[in-house]
Jmol script that loads the backbone (N, CA, C; Angstrom):
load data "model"
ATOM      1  N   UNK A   1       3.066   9.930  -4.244  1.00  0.00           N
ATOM      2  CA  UNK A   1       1.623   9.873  -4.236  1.00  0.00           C
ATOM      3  C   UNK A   1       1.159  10.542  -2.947  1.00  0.00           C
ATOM      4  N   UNK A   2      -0.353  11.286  -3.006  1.00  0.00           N
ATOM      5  CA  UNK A   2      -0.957  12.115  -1.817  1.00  0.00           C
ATOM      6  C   UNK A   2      -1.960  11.996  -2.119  1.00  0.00           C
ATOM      7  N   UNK A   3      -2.489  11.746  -0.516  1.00  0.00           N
ATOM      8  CA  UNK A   3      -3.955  11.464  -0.669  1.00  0.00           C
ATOM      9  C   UNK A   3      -4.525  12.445   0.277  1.00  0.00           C
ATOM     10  N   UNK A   4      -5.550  13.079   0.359  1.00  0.00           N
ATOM     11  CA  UNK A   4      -6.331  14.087   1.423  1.00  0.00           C
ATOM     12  C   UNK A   4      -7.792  13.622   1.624  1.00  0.00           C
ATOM     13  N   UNK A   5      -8.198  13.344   2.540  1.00  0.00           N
ATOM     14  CA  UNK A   5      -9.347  12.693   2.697  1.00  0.00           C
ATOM     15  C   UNK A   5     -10.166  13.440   3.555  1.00  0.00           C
ATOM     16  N   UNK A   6     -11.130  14.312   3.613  1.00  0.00           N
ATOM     17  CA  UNK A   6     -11.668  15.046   4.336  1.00  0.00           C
ATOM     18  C   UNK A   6     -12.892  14.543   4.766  1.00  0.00           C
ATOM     19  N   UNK A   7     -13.533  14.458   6.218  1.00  0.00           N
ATOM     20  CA  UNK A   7     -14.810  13.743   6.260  1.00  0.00           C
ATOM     21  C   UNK A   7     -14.873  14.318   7.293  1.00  0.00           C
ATOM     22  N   UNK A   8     -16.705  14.100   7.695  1.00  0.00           N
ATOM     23  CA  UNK A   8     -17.440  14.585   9.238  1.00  0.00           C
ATOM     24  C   UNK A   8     -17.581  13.165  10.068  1.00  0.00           C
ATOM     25  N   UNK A   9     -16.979  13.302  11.144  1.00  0.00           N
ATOM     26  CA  UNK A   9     -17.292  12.118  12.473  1.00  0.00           C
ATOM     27  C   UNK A   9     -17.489  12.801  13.116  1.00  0.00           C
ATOM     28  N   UNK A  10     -18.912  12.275  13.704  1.00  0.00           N
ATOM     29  CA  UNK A  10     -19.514  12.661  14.909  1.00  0.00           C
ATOM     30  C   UNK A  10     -19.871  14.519  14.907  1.00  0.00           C
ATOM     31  N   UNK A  11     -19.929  15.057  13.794  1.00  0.00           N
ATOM     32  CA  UNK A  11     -20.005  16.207  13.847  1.00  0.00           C
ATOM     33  C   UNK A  11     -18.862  17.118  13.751  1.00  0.00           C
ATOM     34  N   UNK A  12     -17.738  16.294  13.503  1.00  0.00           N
ATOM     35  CA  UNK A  12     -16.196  16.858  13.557  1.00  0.00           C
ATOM     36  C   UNK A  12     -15.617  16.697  12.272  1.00  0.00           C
ATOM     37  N   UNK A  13     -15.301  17.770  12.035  1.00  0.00           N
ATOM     38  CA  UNK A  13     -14.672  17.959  10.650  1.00  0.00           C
ATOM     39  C   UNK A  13     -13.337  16.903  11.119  1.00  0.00           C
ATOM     40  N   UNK A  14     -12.759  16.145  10.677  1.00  0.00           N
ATOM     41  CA  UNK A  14     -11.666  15.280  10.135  1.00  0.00           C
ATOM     42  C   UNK A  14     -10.882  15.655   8.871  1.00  0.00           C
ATOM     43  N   UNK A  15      -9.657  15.160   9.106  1.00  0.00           N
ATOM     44  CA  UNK A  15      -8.458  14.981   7.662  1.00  0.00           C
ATOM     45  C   UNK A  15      -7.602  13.899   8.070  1.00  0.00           C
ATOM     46  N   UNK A  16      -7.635  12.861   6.868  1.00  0.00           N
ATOM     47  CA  UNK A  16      -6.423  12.317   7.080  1.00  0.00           C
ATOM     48  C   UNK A  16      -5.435  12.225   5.134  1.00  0.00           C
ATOM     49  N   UNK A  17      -4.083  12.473   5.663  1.00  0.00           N
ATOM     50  CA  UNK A  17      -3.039  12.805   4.635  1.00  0.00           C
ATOM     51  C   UNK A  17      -2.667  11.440   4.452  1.00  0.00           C
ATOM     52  N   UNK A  18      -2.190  10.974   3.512  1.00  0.00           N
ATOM     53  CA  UNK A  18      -1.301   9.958   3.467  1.00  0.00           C
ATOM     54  C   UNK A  18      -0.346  10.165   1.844  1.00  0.00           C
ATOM     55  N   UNK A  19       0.896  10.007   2.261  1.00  0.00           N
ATOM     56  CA  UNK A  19       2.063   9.683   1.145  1.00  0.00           C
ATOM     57  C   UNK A  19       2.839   8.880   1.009  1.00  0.00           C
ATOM     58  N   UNK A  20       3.160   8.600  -0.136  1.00  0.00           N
ATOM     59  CA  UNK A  20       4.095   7.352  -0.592  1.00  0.00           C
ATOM     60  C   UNK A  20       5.037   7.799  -1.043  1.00  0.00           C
ATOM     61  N   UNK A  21       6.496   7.777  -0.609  1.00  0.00           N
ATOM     62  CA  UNK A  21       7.384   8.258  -1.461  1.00  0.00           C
ATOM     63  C   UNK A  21       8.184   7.381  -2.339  1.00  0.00           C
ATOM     64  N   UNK A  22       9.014   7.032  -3.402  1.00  0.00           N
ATOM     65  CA  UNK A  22       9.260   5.524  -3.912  1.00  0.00           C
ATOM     66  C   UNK A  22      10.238   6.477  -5.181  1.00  0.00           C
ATOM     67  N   UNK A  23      11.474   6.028  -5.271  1.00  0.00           N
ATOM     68  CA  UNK A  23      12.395   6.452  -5.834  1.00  0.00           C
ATOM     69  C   UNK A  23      13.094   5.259  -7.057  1.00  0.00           C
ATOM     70  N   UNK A  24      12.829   5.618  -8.229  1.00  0.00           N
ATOM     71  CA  UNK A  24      13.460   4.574  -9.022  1.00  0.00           C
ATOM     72  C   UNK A  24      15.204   4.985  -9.229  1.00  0.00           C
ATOM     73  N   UNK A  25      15.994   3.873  -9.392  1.00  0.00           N
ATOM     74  CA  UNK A  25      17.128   3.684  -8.860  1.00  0.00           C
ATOM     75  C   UNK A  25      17.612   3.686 -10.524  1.00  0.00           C
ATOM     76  N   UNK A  26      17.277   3.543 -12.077  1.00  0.00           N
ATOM     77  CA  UNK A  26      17.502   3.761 -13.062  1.00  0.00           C
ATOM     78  C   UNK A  26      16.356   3.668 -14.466  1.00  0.00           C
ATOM     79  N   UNK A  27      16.509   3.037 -15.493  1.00  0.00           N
ATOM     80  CA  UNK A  27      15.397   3.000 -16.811  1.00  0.00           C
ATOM     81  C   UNK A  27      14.740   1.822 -16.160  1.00  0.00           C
ATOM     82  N   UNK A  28      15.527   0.668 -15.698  1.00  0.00           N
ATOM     83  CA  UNK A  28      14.690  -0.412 -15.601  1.00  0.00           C
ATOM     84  C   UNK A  28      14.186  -0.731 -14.533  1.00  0.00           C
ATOM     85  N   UNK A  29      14.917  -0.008 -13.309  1.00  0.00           N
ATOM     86  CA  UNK A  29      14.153  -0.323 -12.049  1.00  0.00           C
ATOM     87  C   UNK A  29      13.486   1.184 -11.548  1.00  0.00           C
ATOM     88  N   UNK A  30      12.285   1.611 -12.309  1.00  0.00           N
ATOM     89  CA  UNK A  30      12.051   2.640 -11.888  1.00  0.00           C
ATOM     90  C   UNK A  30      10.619   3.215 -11.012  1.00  0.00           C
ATOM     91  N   UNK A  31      10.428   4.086 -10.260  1.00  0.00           N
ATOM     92  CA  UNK A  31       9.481   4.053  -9.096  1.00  0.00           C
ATOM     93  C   UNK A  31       8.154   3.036  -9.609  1.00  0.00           C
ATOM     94  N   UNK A  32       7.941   3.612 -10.652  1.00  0.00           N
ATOM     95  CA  UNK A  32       6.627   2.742 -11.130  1.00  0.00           C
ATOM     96  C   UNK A  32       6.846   1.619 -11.180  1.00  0.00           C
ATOM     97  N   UNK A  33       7.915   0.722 -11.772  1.00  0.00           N
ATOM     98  CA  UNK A  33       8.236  -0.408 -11.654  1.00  0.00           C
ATOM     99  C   UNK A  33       8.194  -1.608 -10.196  1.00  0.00           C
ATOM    100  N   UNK A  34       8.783  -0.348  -9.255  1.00  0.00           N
ATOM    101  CA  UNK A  34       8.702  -1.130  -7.972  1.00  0.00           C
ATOM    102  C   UNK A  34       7.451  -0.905  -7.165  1.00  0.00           C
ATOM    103  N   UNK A  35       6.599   0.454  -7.763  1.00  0.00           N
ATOM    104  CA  UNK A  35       5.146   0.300  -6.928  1.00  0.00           C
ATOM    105  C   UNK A  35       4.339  -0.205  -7.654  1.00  0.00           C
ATOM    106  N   UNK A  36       4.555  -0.950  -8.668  1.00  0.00           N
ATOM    107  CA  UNK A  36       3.423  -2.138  -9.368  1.00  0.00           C
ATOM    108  C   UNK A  36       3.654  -3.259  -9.188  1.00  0.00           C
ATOM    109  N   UNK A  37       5.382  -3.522  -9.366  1.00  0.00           N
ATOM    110  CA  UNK A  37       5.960  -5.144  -9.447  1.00  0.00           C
ATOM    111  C   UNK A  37       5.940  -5.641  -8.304  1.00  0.00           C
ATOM    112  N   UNK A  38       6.343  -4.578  -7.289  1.00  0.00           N
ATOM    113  CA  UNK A  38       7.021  -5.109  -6.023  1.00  0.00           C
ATOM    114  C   UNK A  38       5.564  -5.573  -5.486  1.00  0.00           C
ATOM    115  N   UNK A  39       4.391  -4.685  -5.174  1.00  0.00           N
ATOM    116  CA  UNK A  39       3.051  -5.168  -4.341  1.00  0.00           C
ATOM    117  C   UNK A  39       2.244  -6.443  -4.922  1.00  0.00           C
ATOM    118  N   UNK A  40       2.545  -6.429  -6.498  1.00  0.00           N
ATOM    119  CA  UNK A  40       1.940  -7.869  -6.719  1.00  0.00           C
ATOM    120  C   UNK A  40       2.936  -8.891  -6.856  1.00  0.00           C
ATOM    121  N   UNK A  41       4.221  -9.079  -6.664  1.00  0.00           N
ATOM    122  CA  UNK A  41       4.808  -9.866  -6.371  1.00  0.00           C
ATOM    123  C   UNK A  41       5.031 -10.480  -4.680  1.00  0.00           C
ATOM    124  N   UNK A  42       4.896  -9.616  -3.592  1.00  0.00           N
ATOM    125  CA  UNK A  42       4.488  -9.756  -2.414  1.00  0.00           C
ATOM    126  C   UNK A  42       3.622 -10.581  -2.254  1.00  0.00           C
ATOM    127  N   UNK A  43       1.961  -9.918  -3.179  1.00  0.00           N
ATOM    128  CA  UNK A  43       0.707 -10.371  -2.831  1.00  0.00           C
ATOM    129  C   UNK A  43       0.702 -11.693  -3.430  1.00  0.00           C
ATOM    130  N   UNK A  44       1.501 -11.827  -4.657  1.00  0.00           N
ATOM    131  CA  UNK A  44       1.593 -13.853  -4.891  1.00  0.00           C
ATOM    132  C   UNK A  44       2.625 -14.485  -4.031  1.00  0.00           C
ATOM    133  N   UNK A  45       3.536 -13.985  -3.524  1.00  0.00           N
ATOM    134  CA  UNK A  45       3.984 -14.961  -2.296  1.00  0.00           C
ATOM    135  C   UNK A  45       3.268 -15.148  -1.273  1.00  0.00           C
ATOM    136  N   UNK A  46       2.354 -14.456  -0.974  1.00  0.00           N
ATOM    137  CA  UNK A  46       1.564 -14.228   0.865  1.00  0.00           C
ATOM    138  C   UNK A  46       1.020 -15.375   0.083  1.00  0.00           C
ATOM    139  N   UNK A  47       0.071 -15.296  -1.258  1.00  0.00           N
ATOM    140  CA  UNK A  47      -1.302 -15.963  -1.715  1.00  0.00           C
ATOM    141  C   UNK A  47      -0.660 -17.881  -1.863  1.00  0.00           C
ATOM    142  N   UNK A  48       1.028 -17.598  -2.023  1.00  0.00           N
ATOM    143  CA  UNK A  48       1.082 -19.419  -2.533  1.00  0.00           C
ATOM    144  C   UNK A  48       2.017 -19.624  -0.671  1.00  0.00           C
ATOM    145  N   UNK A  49       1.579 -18.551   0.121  1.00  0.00           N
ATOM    146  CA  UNK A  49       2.090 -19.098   1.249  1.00  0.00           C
ATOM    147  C   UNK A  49       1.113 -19.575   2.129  1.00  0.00           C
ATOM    148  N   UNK A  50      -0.230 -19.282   1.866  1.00  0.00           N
ATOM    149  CA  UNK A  50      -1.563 -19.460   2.673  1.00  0.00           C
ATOM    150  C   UNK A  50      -1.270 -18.223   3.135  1.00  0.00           C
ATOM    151  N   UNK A  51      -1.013 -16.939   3.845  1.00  0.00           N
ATOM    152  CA  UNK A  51      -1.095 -15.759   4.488  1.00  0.00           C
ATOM    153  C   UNK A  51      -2.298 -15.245   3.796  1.00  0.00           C
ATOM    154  N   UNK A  52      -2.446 -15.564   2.520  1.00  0.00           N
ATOM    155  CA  UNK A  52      -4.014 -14.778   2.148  1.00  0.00           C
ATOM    156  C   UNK A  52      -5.518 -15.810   2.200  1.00  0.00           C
ATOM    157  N   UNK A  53      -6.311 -15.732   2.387  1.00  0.00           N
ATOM    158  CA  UNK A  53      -7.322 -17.038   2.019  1.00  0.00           C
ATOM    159  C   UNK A  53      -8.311 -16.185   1.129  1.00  0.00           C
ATOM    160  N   UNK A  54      -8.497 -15.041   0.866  1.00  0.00           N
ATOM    161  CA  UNK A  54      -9.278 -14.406   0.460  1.00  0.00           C
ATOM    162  C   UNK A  54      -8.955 -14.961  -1.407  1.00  0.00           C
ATOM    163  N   UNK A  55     -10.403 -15.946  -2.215  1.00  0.00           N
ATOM    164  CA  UNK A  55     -10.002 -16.027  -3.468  1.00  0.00           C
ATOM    165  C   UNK A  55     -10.821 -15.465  -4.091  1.00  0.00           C
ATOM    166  N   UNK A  56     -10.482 -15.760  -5.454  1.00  0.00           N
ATOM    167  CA  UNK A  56     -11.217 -14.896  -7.030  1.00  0.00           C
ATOM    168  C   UNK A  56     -10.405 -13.562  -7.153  1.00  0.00           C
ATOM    169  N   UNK A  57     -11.351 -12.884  -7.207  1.00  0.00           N
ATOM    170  CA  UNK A  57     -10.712 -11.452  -7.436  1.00  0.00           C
ATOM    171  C   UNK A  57     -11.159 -10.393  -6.848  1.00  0.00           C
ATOM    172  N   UNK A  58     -10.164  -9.912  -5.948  1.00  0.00           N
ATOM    173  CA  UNK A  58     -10.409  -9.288  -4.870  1.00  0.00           C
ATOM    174  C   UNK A  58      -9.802  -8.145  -5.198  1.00  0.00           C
ATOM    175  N   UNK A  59     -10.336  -7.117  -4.695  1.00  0.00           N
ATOM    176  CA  UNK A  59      -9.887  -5.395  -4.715  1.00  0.00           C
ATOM    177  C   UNK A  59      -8.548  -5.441  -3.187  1.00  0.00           C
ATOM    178  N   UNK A  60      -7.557  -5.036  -3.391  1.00  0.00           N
ATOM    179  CA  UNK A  60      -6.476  -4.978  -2.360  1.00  0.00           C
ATOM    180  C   UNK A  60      -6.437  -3.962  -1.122  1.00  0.00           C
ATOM    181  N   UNK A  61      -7.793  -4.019  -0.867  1.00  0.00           N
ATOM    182  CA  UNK A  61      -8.289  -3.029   0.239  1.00  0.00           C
ATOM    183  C   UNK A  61      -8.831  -3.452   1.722  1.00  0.00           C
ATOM    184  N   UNK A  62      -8.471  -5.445   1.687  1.00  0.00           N
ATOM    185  CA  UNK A  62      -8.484  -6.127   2.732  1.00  0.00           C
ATOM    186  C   UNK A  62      -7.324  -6.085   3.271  1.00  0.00           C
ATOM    187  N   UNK A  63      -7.758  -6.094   4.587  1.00  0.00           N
ATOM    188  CA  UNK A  63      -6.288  -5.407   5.829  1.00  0.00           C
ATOM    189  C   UNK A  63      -5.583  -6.622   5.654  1.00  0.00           C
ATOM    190  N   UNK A  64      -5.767  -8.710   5.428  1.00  0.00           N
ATOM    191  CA  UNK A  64      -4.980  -9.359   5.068  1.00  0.00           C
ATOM    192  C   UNK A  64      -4.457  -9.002   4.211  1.00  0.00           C
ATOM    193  N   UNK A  65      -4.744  -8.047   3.141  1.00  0.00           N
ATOM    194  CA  UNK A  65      -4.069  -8.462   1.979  1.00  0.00           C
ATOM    195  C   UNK A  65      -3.110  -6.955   1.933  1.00  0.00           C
ATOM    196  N   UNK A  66      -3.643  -5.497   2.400  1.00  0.00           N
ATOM    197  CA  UNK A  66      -2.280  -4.406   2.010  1.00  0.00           C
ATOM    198  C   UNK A  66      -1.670  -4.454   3.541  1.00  0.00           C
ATOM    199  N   UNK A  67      -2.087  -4.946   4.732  1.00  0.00           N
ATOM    200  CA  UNK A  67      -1.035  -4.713   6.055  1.00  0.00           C
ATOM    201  C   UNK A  67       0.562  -5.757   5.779  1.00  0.00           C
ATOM    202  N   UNK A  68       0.308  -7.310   5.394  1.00  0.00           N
ATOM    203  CA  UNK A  68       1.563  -7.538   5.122  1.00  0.00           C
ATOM    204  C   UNK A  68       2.705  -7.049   3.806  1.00  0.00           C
ATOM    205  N   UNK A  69       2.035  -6.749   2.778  1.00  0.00           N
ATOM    206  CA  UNK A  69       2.574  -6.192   1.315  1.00  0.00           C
ATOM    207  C   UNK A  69       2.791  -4.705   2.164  1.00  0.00           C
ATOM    208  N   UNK A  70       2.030  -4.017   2.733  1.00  0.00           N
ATOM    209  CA  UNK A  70       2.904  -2.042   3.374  1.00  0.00           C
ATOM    210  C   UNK A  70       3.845  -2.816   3.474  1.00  0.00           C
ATOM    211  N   UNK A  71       3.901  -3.301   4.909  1.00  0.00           N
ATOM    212  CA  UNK A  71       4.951  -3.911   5.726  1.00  0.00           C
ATOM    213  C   UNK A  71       6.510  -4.482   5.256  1.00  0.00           C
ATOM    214  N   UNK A  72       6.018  -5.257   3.594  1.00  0.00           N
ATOM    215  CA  UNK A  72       6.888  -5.968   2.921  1.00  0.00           C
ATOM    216  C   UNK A  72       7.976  -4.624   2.453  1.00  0.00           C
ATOM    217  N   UNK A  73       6.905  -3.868   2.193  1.00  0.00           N
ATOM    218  CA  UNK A  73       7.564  -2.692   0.775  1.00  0.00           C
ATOM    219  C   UNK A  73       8.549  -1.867   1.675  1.00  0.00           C
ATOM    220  N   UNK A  74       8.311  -2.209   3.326  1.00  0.00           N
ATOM    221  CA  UNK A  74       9.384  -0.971   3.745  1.00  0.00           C
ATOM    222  C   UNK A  74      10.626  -1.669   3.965  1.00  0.00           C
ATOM    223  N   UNK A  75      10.539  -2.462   3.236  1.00  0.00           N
ATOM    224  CA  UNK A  75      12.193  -3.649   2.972  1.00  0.00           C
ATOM    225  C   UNK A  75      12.967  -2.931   1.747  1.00  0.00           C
ATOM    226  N   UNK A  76      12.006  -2.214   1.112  1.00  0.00           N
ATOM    227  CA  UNK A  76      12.475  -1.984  -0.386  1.00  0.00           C
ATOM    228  C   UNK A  76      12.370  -0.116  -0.264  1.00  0.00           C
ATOM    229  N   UNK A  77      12.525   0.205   0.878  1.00  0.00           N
ATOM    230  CA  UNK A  77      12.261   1.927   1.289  1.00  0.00           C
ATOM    231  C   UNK A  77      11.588   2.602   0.362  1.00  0.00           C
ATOM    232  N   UNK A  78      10.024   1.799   0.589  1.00  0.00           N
ATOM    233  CA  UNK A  78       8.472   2.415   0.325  1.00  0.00           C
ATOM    234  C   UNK A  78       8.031   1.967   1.236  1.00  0.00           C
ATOM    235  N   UNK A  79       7.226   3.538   1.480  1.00  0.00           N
ATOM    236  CA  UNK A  79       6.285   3.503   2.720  1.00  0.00           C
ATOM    237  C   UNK A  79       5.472   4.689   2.494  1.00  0.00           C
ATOM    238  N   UNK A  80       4.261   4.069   2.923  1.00  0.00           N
ATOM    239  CA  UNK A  80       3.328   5.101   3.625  1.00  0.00           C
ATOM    240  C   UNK A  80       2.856   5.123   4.972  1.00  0.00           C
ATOM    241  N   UNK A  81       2.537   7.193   4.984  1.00  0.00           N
ATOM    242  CA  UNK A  81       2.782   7.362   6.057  1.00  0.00           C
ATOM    243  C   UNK A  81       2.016   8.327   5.957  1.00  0.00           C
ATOM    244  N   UNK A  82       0.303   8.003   7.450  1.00  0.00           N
ATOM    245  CA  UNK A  82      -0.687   8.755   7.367  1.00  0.00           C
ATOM    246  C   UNK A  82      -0.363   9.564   7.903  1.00  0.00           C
ATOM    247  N   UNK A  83      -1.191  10.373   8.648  1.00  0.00           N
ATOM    248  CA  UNK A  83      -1.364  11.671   9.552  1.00  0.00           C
ATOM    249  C   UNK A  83      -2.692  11.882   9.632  1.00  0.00           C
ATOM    250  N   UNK A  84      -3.487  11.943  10.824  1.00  0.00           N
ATOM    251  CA  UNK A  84      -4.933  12.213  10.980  1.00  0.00           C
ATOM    252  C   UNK A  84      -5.006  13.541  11.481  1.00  0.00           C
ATOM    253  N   UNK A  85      -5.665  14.732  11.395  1.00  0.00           N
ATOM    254  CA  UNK A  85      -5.964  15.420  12.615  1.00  0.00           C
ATOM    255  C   UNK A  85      -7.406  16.308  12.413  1.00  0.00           C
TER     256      UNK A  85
END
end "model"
wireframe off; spacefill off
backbone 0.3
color backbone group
């Protein structure tokens, strides 16, 4: 996955890149498998550990909720990895 994000701060053209790289290992354990299963299986352990308090239904774009699940996934060698310039 690649993302390119182009924006003006302060009058300054900006970019920031970000990629995910994530390799499935056969039919049943495959990339998609571990970048769907693995982040919501994370996000219900943080949620029945108290690490999340945020309830109902929340979009996964709170820094409680994707900084420990990144963090988790680079156990399972997925990661992303920005670049600003």
């Amino acid at each position: 996955m690649w993302h390119r994000f182009r924006f003006l701060k302060d009058g300054v053209q900006k970019e920031i890149q970000a990629h995910l790289i994530a390799t499935g290992e056969n039919e049943t354990n495959t990339a998609m498998a571990k970048t769907v299963g693995l982040p919501l299986a994370i996000a219900t352990k943080l949620l029945l550990e108290g690490k999340i308090k945020a309830r109902g239904v929340v979009m996964p774009v709170l820094k409680e909720i994707y900084d420990p699940v990144l963090k988790e996934l680079q156990e399972f060698n997925i990661r992303l990895v920005e670049r600003e310039s």
